[in-house]
N, C-alpha and C positions, 0 to 999 in steps of 0.2 A: 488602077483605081486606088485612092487615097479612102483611109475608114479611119476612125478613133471609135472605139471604146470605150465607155465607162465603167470600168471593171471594179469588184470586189473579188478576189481571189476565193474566201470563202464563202461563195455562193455556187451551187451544181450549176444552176441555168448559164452567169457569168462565162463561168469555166467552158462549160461545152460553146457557147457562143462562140468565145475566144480559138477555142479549137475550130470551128468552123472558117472562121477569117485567116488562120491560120493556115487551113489547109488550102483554100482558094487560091489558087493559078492568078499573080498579078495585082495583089492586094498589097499595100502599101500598108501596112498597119501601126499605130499612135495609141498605146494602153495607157489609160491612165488612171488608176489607180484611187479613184476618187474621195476614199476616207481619208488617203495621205495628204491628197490635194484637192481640199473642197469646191467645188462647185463654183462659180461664178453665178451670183442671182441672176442677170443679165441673160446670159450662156444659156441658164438652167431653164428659165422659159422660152426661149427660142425654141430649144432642144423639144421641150413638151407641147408649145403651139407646132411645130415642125412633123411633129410625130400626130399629130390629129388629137391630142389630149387635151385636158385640164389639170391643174394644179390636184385636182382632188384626185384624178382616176392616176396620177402617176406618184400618189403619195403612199409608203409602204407603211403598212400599222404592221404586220405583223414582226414580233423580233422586235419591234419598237415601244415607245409608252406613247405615241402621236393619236390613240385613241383615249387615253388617260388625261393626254394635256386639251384635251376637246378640238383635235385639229381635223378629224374627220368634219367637221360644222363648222369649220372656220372658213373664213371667207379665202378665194385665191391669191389675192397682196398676203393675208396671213399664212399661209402654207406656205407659199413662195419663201417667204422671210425665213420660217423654219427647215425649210429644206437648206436654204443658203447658209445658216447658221449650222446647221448640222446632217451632214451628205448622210445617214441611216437612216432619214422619210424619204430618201428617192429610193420607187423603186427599179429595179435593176435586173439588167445592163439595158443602156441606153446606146443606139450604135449611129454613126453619122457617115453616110458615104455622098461622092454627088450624086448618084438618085435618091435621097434622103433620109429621113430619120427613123427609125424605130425603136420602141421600147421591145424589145428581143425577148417575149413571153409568150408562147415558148420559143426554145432557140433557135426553130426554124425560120420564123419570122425573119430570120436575117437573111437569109435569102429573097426577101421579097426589094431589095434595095442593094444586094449586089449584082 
């Protein structure tokens, strides 16, 4: 089975996620690293319609200033935009296999899609 990651290395949840795919018997795994390499807006909502979300439930304030620039009450074309300009309002890890998407909070949830 084929999975990508959306990884930040300093984040607990990412990390253990990552160990979880890692230790999985048959997991083809794709890290990607995604403050190195931003998001694709495109990508970025497929990934959060995919996952059962909205722009808003998968947008991170914490660690961030995304409640200072008023983005919790911004509308989803605006999140959207801020998430693609800058991969620290997603939050994280996002994981893709062929049975689908989940936002991996907590890490167990990665089990539900391998």
């Amino acid at each position: 089975m084929k999975a990508t990651i959306w990884h930040n290395p300093n984040c607990g949840t990412s990390r253990k996620t990552l160990a979880i795919l890692e230790e999985t018997p048959g997991v083809e795994l794709t890290v990607v690293r995604y403050l190195d390499v931003p998001y694709d807006r495109a990508k970025l909502s497929s990934l959060i319609k995919a996952a059962g979300l909205t722009p808003r439930t998968a947008l991170r304030l914490r660690g961030t200033d995304a409640e200072e620039r008023g983005l919790a009450e911004a509308s989803d074309d605006a999140i959207l935009d801020a998430m693609a300009a800058n991969s620290a309002y997603v939050e994280r890890p996002f994981v893709e296999t062929d049975k689908g998407v989940r936002l991996c909070r907590p890490q167990e949830k990665v089990h539900e899609i391998l």
